[in-house]
N, C-alpha and C positions, 0 to 999 in steps of 0.2 A: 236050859233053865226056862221055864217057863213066866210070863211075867207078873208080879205081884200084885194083886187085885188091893183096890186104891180108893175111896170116894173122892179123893182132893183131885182138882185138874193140877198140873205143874207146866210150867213154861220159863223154859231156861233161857234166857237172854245170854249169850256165849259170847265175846270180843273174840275176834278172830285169831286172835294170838294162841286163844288158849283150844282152838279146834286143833291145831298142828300140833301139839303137844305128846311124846308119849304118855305122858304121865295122867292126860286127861281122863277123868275121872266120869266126866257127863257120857261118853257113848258106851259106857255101862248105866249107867244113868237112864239112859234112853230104852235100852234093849231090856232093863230089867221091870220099869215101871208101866204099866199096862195104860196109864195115860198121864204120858209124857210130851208135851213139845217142847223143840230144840231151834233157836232161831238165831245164826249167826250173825252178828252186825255189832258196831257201835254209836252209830247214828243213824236217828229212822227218824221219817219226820212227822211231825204229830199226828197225822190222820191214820197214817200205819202202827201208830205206838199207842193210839187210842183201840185201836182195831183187835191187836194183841192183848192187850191189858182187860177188854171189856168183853164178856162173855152175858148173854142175857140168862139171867136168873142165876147168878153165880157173883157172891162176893170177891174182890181181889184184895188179895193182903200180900204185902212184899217181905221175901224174907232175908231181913236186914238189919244188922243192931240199930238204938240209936244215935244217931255222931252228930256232934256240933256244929253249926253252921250251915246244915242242909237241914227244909224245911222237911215237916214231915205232918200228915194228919195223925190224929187220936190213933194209939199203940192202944190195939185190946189187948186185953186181957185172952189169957188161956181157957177163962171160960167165958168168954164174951164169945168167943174165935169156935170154942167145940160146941158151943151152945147153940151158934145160930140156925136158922133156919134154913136158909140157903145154902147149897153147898156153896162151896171155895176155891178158886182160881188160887194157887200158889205160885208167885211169881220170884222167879232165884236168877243173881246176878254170876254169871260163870267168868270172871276177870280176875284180877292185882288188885289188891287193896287197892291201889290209888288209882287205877281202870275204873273200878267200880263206882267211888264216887266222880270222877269223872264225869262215869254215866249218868249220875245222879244228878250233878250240875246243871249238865246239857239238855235234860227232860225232865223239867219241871212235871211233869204226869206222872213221872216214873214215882221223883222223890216224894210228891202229893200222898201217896199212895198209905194204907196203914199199915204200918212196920209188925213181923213179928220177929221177934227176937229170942235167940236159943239164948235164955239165961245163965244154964251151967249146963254148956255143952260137953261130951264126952268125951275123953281123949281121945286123938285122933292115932288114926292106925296108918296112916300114910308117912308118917316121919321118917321109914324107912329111904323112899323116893325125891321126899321135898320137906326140905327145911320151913319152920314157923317161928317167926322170933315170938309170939305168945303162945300160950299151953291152949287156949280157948279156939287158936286158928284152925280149924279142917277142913278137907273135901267139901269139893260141893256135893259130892255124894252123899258125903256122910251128915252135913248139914242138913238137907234135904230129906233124909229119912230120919233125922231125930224132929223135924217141923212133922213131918206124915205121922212119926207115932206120937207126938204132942198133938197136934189136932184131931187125930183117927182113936187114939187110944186102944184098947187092947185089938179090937177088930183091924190093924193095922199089922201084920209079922215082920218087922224088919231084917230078920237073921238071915234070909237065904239073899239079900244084896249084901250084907255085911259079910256071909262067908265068900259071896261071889268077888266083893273088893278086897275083902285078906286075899285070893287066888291073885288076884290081880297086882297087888301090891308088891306080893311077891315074886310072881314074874317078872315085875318092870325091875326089881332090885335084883334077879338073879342076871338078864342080861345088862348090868350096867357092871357089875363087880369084873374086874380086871384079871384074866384066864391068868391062874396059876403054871407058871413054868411048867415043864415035868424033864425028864434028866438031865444029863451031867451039864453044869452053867460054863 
């Protein structure tokens, strides 16, 4: 598969928990998006998280709902966000809910940062692999490329990483199913 031509930069902040993962979702992520970076860690210190975050002549927007108790700048709008002028640094948290804000705590740059949030995300097709106690939780794959086609709009094709994670989804769930006996028990 060749990889998906993209205006948005993305930069995937990954907790190292979630690099050893089968289930992990970002190194399709990586190999599908024509510009993608991948930067393992859960504490970087300011001047490297400033470094990451800041691209000249590119907006950053973190894509993150909004949650209580963690600060957060001005949430554009969807057409604040496709409207602008500059392209956009998309910035995605690859951890655990509670990883995640974690991260959010500990770098105040991070949390500064302006939120976009998927409002009525998609059902997620990974429930096969990994459980969600909400219907809203998905991949960071698949969050990811509903921010890309919300920001990019039709100029955006999401379908060939979406059929590349059904392949994938489906493999992680065929080696995890428990080999059927076969003759006499």
């Amino acid at each position: 598969m060749r990889p998906t031509p993209h205006r948005t930069d993305v930069l995937v902040l990954q907790h190292p928990q979630e690099q050893r993962q089968a289930k992990n979702s970002v190194a399709l992520l990586r190999l599908s998006l024509a510009h993608c970076d991948v930067v393992v860690g859960e504490r970087f210190s300011p001047d490297t998280l400033r470094a990451l975050l800041q691209r000249p002549g590119r907006h950053t927007r973190l894509l993150y709902p909004d949650v209580p108790d963690v600060p957060t700048a001005h949430t554009p709008s969807t057409q604040d966000t496709t409207t602008t002028a500059a392209p956009l640094r998309l910035v995605v948290l690859d951890a655990t809910w509670r990883k995640s804000l974690r991260m959010l705590h500990e770098h105040p740059a991070l949390a500064a940062l302006p939120r976009l949030s998927l409002h009525t995300p998609a059902p997620t097709r990974y429930r096969a692999i990994r459980a969600a106690r909400r219907p809203d939780q998905v991949s960071t794959l698949e969050a990811t490329v509903q921010a890309l086609a919300m920001l990019e709009g039709p100029s955006f094709d999401p379908a060939p990483l979406l059929d590349a994670f059904d392949r994938f989804v489906t493999g992680v769930a065929s080696r995890r199913r428990p080999a059927t006996p076969t003759g006499p028990a």
